[in-house]
N, C-alpha and C positions, 0 to 999 in steps of 0.2 A: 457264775463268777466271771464267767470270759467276756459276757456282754458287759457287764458291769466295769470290768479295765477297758474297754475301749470308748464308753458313754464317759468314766471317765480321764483318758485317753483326750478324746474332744473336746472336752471342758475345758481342761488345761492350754491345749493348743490356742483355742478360739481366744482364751482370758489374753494368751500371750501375745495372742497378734491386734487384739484392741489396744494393749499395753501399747506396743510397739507402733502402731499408729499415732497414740497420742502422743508418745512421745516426738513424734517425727512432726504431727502439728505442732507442738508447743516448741521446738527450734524454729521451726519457720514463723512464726510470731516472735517471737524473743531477736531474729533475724531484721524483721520490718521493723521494729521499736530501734534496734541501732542504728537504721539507717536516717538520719537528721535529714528531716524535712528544709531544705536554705530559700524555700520560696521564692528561686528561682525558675524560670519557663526553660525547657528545653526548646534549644531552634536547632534548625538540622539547616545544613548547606544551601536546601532547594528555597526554604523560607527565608535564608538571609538573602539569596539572590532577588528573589523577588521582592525585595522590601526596598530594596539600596535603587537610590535613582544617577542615573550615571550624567556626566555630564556630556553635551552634544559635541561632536566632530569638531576638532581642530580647524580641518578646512572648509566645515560649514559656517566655523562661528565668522560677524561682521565684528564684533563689539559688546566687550563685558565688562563691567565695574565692579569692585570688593568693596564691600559697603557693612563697617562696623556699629550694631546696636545695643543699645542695653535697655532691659524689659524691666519694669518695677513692679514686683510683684504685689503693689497695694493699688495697680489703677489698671481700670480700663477690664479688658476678661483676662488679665495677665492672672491674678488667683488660681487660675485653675491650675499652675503647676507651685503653687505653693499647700495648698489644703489636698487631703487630711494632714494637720502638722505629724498627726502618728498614724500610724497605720491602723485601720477599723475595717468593718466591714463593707466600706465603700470604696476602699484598696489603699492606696499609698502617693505620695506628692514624688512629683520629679525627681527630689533630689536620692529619695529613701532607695528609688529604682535604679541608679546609678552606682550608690555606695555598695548596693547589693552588689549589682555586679562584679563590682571592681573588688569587692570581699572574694568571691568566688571565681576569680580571674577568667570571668566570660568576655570580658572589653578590654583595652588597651585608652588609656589616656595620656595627654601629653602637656609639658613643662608650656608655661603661659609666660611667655618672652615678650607682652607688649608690642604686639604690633609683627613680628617677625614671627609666625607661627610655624614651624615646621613640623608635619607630621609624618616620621619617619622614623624608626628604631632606636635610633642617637637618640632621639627626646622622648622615648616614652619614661612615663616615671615610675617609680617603687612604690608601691602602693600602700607598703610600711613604714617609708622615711615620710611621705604626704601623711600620714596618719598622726606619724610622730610632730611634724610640723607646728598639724594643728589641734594637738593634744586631742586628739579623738581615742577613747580607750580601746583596746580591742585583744586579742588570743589568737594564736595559731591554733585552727578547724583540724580536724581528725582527718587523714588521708595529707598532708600538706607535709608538698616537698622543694626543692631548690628549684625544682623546674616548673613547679607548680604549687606555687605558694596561697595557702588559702588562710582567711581570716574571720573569728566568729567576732560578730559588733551585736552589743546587746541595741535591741531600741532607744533605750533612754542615752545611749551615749551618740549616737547619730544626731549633729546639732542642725534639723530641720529647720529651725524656729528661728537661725540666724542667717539662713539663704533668703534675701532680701531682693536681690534681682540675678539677672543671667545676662552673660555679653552675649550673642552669637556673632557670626559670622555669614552672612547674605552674600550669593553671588549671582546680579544680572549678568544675561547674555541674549543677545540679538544674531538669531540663526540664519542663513539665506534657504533650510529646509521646510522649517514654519513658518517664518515671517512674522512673529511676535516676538515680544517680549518676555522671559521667562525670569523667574528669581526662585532662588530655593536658597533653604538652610544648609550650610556645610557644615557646621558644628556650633558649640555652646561650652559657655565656661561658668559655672554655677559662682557666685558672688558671695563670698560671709561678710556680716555686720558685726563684726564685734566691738564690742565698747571693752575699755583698758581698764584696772584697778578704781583707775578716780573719777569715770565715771566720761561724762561730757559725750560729744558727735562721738558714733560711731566709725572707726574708721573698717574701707575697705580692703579686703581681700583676694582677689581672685584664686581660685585653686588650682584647677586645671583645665585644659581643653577634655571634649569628647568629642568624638564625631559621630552626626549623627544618624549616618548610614548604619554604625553599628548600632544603635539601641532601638533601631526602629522596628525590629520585630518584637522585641520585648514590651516596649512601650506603644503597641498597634493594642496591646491588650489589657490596657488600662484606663476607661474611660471615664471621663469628668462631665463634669455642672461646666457650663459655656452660660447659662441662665439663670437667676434666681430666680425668675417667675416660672419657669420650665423645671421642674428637678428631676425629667429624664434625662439622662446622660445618654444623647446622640451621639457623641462625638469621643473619641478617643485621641491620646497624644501626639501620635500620628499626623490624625486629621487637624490638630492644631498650629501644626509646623507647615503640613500640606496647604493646605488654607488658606494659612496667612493671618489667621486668629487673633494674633496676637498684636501688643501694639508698643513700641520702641519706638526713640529716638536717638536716630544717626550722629555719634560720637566718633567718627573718625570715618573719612573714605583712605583706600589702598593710592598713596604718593610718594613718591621718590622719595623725599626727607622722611617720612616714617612721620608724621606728625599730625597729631589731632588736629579739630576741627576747634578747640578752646585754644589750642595756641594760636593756630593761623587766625582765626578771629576772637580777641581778646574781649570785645564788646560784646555785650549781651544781645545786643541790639540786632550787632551786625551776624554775632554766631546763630540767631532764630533766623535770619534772613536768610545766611546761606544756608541752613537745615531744610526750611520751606521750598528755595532753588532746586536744590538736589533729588527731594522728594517728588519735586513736578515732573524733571526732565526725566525719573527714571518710569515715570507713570506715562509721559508724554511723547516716547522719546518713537514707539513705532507707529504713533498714530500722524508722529509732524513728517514720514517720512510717503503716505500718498496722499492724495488730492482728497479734498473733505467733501464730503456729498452735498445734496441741497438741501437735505435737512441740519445736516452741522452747518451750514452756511448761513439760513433763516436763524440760525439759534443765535450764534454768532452777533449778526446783524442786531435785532429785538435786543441781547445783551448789553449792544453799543447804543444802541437809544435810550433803553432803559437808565444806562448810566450818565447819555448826555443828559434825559431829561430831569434826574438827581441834580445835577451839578446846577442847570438852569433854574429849578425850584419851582418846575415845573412837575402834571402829574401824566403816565402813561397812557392815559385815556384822552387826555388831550390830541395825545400825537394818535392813537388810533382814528380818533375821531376825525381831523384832518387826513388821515390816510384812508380812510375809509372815502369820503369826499374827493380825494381825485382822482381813487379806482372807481367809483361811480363814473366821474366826470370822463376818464378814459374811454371805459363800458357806453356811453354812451358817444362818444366820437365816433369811436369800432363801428357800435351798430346803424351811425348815420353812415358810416363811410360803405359798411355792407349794403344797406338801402339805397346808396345812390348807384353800386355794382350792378343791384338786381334790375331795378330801372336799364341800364345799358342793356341787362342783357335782355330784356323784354324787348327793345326796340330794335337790337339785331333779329330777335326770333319774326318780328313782323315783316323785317324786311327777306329776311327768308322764307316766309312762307307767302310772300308776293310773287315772286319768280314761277312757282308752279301751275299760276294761273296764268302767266303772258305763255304757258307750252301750250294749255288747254286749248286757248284760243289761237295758238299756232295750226294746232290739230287739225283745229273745224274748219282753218282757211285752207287747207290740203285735200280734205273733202270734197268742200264746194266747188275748186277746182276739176276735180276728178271728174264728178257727176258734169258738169259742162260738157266735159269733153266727153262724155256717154251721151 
């Protein structure tokens, strides 16, 4: 009997403590299911450092220009920050990555003042009054307090499909540590199209600014179609910004009055002309500052012919063909003029190797004297 209470003694204990583990797994499961997944990336201090590009020394810079774009996201590889409009297995568009954000207050954005952008505490905005704005629906997220206010957005209310284009913000500068030309993105301001009750053009919106030092760790890990004949995805958002990918046209440079590039040039004519200006001299601007080699010289040159012999209604083989005729004609001067050298110098060589023979016979008359006198 005594073995028998303690077999079952052990039975009892052993049941208890399976009990009690399962129980202890099954909170820790019921633990992970509360915790909402916000598909957001964690970034730690050392990866934001690393992502954020700083701008060069004050007392290196010679010369910089603020140079305002807007991207249309139906031309050119500009698409690739407008698709997936929804989120799929191929990730999310620009703009999905941003709202994320800004739901779960990992960014800061700021009030779009045309032209006067300050990005400083004063103008960062409410993330709930911007919501409210643009009638975007949304709920206060579980954990969300005054200091840290969080917000859940379902997918279907996130209006992807009316971000049309993005302003950014470009800033060249010419360093005396490089010696080049450098341009990066400082920030971006997503663009809504919305159309009104009755319909007609779309008018625009701008929302906010971001900068985009902050979302470049976030957005390093989401990468897009740059090809549709390619549909590996090489390149991430990052590398789109990095790059230069992308393709805008220049709506405004940084000038004292604050004013576009459509007011100062009302004509269409004359506002593509200074567009095309702008865009040269900032392409142009460190190569017109040393001497061009001789191969940018020859290129140069051939350009200018090529162009005089357009306008003449002449063809460019003509003119080679005459240039070829009196580098012959030259080549052959040269090589008379070398021939008549070699001549000279065959007839010095003879007159110096005459002289060794008036010693020889110096010699033999010192001789025959000698012997005389023996």
């Amino acid at each position: 009997m005594k073995y028998l209470k303690v077999i079952l003694l052990g039975l009892t204990l052993a049941i208890a403590g399976t009990s009690a583990s399962a129980q202890v797994v099954k909170r820790d499961g019921k633990s992970r299911n509360d915790k909402k997944d916000d598909g957001s990336v964690k970034v730690t201090g050392r990866q934001q450092a690393f992502f954020e590009q700083n701008e060069p020394s004050e007392a290196d810079l010679q010369w910089t220009k603020t140079v305002y774009r807007v991207l249309d996201l139906t031309k050119g590889k500009n698409p690739a920050l407008y698709y997936p409009e929804e989120p799929n297995e191929d990730g999310q568009s620009m703009f999905f990555i941003i709202m994320r954000l800004l739901a779960n207050n990992k960014i800061s954005a700021y009030e779009y003042l045309d032209g006067r952008e300050m990005f400083t505490d004063e103008y960062k905005i409410k993330v709930a009054e911007m919501l409210d704005r643009f009638h975007v629906l949304y709920s206060e997220a579980k954990g969300s307090t005054e200091k840290n206010p969080l917000y859940a957005i379902d997918d279907s209310d996130i209006p992807g499909n009316e971000i049309l284009s993005y302003y950014i913000i470009e800033k060249w500068s010419f360093d005396t540590r490089s010696n080049k030309m450098r341009s990066r993105v400082e920030a971006l301001c997503p663009v809504l199209h919305r159309q009104d009750e009755f319909g007609g053009e779309p008018i625009k919106f701008p929302m906010f600014w971001v900068k985009l030092n902050d979302i470049r760790p976030y957005i390093a890990q989401q990468f897009v179609f740059t090809d549709d004949d390619n549909n590996l995805m090489r390149y991430n958002l990052d590398d789109f910004f990095k790059l230069n990918m992308y393709q805008g046209d220049i709506y405004k440079v940084k000038n004292l009055r604050n004013q576009s590039l459509m007011q100062l040039y009302p004509d269409p004519q004359a506002l593509k002309h200074a567009q095309d200006s702008i865009e040269e001299r900032l392409h142009r601007f460190d190569k017109d500052l040393w001497a061009p080699s001789r191969q940018e010289l020859q290129a140069q040159l051939d350009a200018k012919r090529k162009l005089e012999a357009e306008q003449n209604g002449e063809t460019l083989e003509e003119e080679t063909a005459t240039d070829k005729k009196d580098d012959n004609k030259s080549v052959r001067k040269s090589s008379t003029k070398r021939g008549n050298k070699s001549n000279d110098n065959k007839k010095q060589a003879k007159k110096k190797s005459s002289k060794p023979k008036e010693v020889k016979s110096n010699q033999g008359a010192t001789r025959s004297v000698r012997n005389r006198k023996r």
